[in-house]
C-alpha positions, 0 to 999 in steps of 0.5 A: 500500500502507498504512503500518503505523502504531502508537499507542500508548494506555496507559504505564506507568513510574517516576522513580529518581534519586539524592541524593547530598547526603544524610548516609546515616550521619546519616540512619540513626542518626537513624531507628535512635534515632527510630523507634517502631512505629505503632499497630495502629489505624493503616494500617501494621501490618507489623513492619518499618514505624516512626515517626520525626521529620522531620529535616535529611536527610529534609527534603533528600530531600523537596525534591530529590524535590519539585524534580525530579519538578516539572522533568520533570513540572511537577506540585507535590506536597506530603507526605501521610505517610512512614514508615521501613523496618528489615529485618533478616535474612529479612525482606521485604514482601508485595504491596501498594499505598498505595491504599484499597479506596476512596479513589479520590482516594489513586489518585492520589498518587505514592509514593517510596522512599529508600534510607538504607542497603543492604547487598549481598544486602539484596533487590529492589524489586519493581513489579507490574504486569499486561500484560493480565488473563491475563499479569503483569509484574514490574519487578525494580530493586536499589536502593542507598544513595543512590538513589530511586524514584518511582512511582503509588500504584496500582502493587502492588510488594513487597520480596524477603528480605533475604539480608544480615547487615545490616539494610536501611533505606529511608524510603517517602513518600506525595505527593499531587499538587495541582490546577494 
């Protein structure tokens, strides 16, 4: 009689981690008295998308993130673009993903979201993705302050509605990986 035998051919996954070096308190001070909107021009027109400069503790969550994804993976990256995220209360993020009709070379980048800080009820990262072309899946993960995802650019996710009287604050970054 003949073994069952299985193989499998296509995965799909995320890294997460956390960053506990990072001053949280710094970090959002800084991006609350930084931040500047983009410009309608430019590829990120949603409200709750802004602007803010490099600083000591983004500069420590690039290169713990860098540093670690190269461990598992042994793929450098390098920085693309990275932008901050204020939700206040109600706000969410439709479905999107950090690629171009296209721009099949942004296919291949690694996009990562960090979270400054996330008050209880802030809502859930959301990562969308199909099981065959009649059934999609989603992958619901609460984030917390501290902590970090990592994942395809390709990958369709959104934010749910931030129910807290707080805002939420997450810093989100595009990797490009670079040929070995």
């Amino acid at each position: 009689m003949d073994m069952l035998n299985f193989e499998a051919f296509h995965t799909l996954g995320f890294f997460h981690g956390s960053i506990p070096e990072v001053d949280n308190t710094k970090f959002k001070k800084h991006i609350l008295k930084t931040k500047t909107p983009y410009k309608k021009d430019e590829h990120f027109n949603r409200y709750e998308d802004t602007q803010f400069p490099m600083c000591k503790e983004f500069g420590q969550v690039l290169d713990h993130v860098r540093q670690n994804y190269y461990e598992v993976t042994r793929k450098k990256v390098e920085l693309v673009n990275f932008w901050s995220h204020i939700h206040q209360t109600n706000m969410s993020t439709s479905t999107h993903a950090h690629i171009t009709d296209n721009d099949f070379e942004s296919a291949r980048h690694i996009t990562g979201v960090y979270y400054v800080a996330v008050p209880k009820g802030s809502g859930d990262f959301v990562i969308v993705y199909p099981y065959n072309r009649f059934v999609i899946r989603e992958k619901h993960l609460t984030p917390q302050d501290g902590k970090f995802i990592l994942f395809s650019s390709a990958f369709e996710h959104y934010v749910t509605r931030n129910m807290s009287r707080q805002p939420r604050i997450s810093v989100s970054f595009n990797f490009k990986l670079l040929d070995d």
